[in-house]
C-alpha positions as CSV (number, residue, x, y, z in Angstrom):
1,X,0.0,0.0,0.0
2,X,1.5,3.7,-0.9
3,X,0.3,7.1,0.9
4,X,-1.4,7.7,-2.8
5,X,-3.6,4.9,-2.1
6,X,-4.2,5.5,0.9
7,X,-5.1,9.7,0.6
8,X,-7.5,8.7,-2.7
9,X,-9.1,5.9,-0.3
10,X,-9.9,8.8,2.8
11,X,-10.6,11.8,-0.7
12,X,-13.1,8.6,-1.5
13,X,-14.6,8.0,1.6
14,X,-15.7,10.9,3.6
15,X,-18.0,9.6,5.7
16,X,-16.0,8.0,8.4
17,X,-13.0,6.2,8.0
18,X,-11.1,3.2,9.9
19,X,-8.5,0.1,9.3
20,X,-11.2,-2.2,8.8
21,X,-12.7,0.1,5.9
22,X,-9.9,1.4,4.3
23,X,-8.8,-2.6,3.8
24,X,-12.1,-3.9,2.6
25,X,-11.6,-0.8,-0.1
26,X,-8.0,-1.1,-0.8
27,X,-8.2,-5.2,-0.5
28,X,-5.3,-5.9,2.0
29,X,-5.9,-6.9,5.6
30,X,-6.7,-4.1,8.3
31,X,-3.4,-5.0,10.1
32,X,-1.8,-4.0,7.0
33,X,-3.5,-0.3,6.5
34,X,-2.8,0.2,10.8
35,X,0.9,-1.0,10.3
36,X,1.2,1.7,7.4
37,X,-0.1,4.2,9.0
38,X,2.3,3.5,12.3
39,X,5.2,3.7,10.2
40,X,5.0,7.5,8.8
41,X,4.0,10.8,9.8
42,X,1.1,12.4,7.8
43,X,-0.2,16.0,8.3
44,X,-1.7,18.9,6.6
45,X,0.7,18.8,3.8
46,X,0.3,15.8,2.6
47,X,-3.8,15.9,2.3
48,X,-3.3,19.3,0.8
49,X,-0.8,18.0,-2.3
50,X,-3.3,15.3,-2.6
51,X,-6.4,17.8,-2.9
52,X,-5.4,20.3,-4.7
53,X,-4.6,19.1,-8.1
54,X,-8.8,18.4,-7.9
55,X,-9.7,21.6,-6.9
56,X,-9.7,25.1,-9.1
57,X,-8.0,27.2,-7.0
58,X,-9.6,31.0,-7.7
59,X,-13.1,32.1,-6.5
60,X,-14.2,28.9,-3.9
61,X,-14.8,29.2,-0.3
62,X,-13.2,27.8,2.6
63,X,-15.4,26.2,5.4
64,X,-13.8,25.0,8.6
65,X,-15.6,22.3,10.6
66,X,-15.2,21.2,14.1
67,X,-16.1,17.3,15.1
68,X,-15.7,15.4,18.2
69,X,-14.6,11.8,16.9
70,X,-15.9,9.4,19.8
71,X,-13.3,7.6,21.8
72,X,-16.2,6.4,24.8
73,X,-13.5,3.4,25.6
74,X,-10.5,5.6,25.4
75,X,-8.5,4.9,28.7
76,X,-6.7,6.2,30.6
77,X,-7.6,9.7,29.0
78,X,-4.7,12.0,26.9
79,X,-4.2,15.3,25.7
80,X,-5.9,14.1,22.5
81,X,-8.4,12.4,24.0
82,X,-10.5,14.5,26.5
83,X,-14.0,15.6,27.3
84,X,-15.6,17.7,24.6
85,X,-19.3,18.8,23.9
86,X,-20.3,17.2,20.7
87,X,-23.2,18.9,18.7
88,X,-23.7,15.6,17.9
89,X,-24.8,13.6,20.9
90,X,-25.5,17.5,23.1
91,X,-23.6,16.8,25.5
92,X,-20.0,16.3,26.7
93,X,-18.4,13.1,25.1
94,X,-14.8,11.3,25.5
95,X,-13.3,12.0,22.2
96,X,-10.5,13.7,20.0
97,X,-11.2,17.5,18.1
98,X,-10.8,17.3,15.1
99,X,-10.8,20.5,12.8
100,X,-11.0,20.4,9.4
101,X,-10.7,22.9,6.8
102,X,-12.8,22.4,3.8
103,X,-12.3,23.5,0.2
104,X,-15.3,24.1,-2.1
105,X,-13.9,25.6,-5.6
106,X,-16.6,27.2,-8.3
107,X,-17.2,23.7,-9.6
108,X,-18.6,22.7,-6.8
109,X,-15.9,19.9,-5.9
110,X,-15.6,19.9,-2.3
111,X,-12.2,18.6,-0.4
112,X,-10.6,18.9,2.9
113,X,-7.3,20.8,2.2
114,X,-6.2,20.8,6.1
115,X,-7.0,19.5,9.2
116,X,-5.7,20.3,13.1
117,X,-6.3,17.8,15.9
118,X,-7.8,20.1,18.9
119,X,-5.5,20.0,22.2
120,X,-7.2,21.4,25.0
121,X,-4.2,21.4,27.2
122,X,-2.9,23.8,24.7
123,X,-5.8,25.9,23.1
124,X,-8.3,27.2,25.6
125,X,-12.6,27.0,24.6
126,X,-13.2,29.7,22.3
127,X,-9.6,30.8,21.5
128,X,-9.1,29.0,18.3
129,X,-8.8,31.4,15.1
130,X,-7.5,30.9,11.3
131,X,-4.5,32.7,12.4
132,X,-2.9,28.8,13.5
133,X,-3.8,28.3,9.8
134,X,-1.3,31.1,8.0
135,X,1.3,30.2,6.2
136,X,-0.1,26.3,5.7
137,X,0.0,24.7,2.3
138,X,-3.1,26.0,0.6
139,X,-3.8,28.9,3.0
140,X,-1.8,32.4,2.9
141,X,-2.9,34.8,5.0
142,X,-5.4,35.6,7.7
143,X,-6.4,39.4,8.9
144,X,-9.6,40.7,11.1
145,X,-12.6,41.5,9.3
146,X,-15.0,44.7,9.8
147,X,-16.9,42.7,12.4
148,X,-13.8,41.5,14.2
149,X,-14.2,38.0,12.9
150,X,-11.0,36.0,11.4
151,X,-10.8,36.1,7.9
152,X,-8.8,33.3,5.8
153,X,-7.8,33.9,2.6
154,X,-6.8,30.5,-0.1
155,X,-3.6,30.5,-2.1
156,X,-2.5,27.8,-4.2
């Protein structure tokens, strides 16, 4: 299995992933997909290269999303994996933040260009801005808006 394989299989599949999916897709063994994943280090970059060359760069919108990806049997508990309100369940959950920034160009093809795993011990509630974002593949620059909100602005 290559990372190419593996980033088409999560562009592919954006309604949940795991080990046991991705190898029922990509036809090897979920052992196989866990022991590739535990042998690099992925981030940001990597899903943005992938995206990108699927995406017209000019005139789309950027959406960021925040979900709480359930970890109920998560023990003992880390700074990834905390309590968190999920909008999901309305209530606080064990889990890990995940935020994801979504790319939706003037063809309407939707991908995520870049994602950040929330730490709590690190980010306090209601502190997180685009600003973390500046200077990541895909995204150049961020600057306060008339309302005082964060604004993000896409480069390729």
């Amino acid at each position: 299995m290559t990372i190419e394989e593996y980033m088409s299989y999560l562009l592919s599949s954006p309604a949940g992933s795991s080990c046991v999916k991705a190898g029922q897709v990509l036809e090897v063994s979920h052992d196989e997909v866990n022991r590739f994943l535990l042998q690099g280090s992925y981030g940001g970059r990597d899903l943005y290269e992938k995206a990108a060359v699927h995406l017209v760069a000019a005139g789309g919108t950027l959406t960021v999303d925040d979900s709480v990806l359930d970890k109920p049997y998560a023990q003992p508990e880390t700074e990834l994996i905390t309590h968190l309100y999920s909008g999901k369940h309305h209530r606080v959950v064990k889990g890990t933040g995940l935020i994801t920034l979504l790319y939706t160009d003037i063809k309407g093809v939707s991908l995520p260009v870049n994602f950040r795993v929330y730490d709590k011990s690190r980010v306090k509630p209601g502190m997180i801005t685009f600003r973390k974002w500046s200077g990541s593949p895909g995204v150049g620059s961020s600057s306060q808006s008339s309302n005082g909100r964060q604004l993000v602005c896409f480069h390729s």
